[in-house]
N, C-alpha and C positions, 0 to 999 in steps of 0.2 A: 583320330579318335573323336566322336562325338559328343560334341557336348551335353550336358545333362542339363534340361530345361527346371526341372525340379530343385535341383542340388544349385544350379545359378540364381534363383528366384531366392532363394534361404539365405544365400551368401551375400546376396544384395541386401535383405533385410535385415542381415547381423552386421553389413558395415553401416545400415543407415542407424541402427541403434549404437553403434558406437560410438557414432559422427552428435548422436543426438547427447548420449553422457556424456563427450568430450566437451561440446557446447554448454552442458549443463555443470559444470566442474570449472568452465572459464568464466561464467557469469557468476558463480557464487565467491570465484577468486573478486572479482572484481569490485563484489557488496561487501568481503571481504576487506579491501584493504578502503573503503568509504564507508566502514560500520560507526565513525564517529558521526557525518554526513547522517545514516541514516538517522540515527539514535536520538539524536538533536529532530529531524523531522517529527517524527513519533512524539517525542515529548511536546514540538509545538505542536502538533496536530492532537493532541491529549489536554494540552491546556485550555485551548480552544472549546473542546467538548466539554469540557467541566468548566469550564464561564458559561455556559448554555444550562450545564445542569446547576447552577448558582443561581441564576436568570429569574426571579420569582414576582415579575409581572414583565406589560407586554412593552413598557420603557425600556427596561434590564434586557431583553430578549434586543433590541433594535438597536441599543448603545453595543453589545455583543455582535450581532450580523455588521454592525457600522467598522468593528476593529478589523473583521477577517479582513482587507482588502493587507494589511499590513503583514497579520500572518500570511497568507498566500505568499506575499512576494520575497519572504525569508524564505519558508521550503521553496520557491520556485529556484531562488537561488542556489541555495540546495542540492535541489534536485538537478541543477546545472552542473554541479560540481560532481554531480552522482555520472550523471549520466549525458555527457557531451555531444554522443553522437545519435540517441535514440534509440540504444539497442542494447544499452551496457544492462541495468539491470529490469527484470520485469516487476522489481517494488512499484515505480516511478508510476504506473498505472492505477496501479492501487491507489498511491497517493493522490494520484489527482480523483479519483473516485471521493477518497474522502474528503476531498477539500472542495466536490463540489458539494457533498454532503452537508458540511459544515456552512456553505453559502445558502444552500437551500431547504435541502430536507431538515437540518435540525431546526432552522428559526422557523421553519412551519409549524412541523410537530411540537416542538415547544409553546408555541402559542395557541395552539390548535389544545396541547392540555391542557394550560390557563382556565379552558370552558369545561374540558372534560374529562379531567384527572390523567393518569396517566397512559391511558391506551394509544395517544397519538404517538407516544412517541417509544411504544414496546420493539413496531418491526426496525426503527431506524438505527435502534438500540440495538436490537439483535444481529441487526446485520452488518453495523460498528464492531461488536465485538467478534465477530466471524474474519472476517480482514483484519483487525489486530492481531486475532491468534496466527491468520498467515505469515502477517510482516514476522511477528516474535520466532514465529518460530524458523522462518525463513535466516533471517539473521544470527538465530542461534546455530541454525545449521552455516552457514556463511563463520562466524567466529569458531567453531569447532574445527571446521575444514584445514587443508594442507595447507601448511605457507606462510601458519600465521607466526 
């Protein structure tokens, strides 16, 4: 009997989605049972930004940029215990996103508004809270899941 090129091509694309939820259902086990890990990130990565939104000259802004070296190496820690081998959770990206944020982008725009009110720092702002709403809601789907 021959085989059906059509009906193979389908079948290969319903195991590859399968293989893709199964991997996606081991990683959210995984942020899962490290939701303390994360939660603690977030919160230093949250404290961090609001010492920047505190920050009300360009001393404050640079005693601020001067701490992150200490935050970093707590989530880096962290994020060690998150994620061991590089492939456990896809937060860990994010975070390092924002924590180059926090090194860079925010003590620019922050200082950058010092001169001209708040527009420097509207996109760094927006797209802070765009990646928070992922983490949260990532995590809430992570605590919700099977296993807990």
């Amino acid at each position: 009997m021959p085989e059906d090129p059509i009906a193979g091509k389908a079948s290969e694309a319903q195991w590859r989605e399968h293989l893709a939820e199964e991997d996606e259902e081991r990683l959210l086990a995984n942020d899962r049972r490290a939701l303390r890990q994360h939660q603690e990130i977030v919160a230093l990565l949250t404290r961090a930004r609001g010492a920047y939104e505190q920050a009300h000259g360009k001393n404050a802004v640079l005693r601020v940029q001067a701490d992150m070296p200490d935050t970093e190496a707590h989530c880096r820690k962290l994020m060690g215990e998150i994620n061991q081998w590089g492939n456990v959770s896809p937060l860990t990206a994010t975070y390092e996103t924002l924590l180059t944020s926090l090194k860079e982008d925010f003590p620019q725009a922050r200082l950058a508004a010092l001169n001209d009110g708040k527009r420097s720092l509207e996109a760094v702002e927006q797209d802070w809270a765009a990646r928070l709403r992922q983490i949260k809601h990532r995590l809430h789907e992570a605590a919700e899941g099977e296993g807990r």
